[in-house]
N, C-alpha and C positions, 0 to 999 in steps of 0.2 A: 326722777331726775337724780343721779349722783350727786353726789357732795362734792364741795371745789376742789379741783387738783385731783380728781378721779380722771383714773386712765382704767381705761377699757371700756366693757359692753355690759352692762347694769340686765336684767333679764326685764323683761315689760310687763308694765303696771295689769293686772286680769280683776282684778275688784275682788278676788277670793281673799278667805282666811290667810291669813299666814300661815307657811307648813314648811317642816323640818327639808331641807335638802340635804341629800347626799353628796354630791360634789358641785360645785357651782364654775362654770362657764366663764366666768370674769373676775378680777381682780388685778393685782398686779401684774408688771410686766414680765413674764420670765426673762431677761436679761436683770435686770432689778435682783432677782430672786440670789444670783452668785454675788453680790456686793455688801449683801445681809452677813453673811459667816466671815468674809471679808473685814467687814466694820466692826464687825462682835468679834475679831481677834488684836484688832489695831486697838479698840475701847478695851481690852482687857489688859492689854502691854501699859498702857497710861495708867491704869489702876494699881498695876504692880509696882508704877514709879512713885505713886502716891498722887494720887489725882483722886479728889472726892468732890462730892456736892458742892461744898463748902468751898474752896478753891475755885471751881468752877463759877458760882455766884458769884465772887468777890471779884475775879477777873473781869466780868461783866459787869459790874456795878463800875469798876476801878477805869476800865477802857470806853466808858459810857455806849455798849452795844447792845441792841435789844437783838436774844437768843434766836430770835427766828426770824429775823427779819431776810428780807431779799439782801444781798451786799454786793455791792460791786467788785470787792476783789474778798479771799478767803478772810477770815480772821484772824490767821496765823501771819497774814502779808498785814496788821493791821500797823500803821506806819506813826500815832501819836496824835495827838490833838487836833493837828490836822485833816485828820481821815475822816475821810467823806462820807462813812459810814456813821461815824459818831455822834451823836443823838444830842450830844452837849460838848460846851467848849469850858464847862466849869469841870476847876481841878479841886479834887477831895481830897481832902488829907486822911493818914490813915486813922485815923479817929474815928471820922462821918464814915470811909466803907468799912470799918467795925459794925460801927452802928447800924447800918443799913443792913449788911450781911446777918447778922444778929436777929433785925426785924422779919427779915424773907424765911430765914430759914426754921426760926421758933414759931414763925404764924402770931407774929405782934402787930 
């Protein structure tokens, strides 16, 4: 059985050893495949504006969004305490997402 959010054609279970394949039959979607060098050129424009880890967390702790979550509209539409995306309706000052950001990112 694939693992969740698997698209395609998994090859079928034969009870054998596992063994090295040469090129494999299933995996992503080739339409999928042109949006990758696409996204890996938009994600490098943001890193030259200065966008780091650190940024990134803090935004997410700051807007209370969990990073992978399903969202009813992008992140970049996210609209304030109100959005329905938002996990919480407590506001932090920037003290507590110092401290938070601090904790995620040194592994405290």
């Amino acid at each position: 059985m694939p693992p969740p959010g698997y698209i395609g054609r998994a090859p079928a279970f034969t009870g054998a050893a596992p063994s090295r394949r040469v090129q494999w039959d299933w995996g992503r979607e080739k339409r999928s495949a042109n949006q990758v060098g696409f996204l890996l050129e938009k994600i490098g424009l943001l890193r030259c504006r200065g966008l780091t880890g650190v940024v990134l967390v803090s935004t997410f702790i700051r807007k209370a969004l969990q990073p992978l979550r399903c969202r009813r509209f992008p992140m970049w539409e996210y609209t304030g305490v109100a959005d329905p995306d938002r996990i919480s309706g407590e506001e932090l000052t920037p003290a507590e997402i110092r401290l938070r950001v601090i904790a995620i990112t040194e592994g405290t």
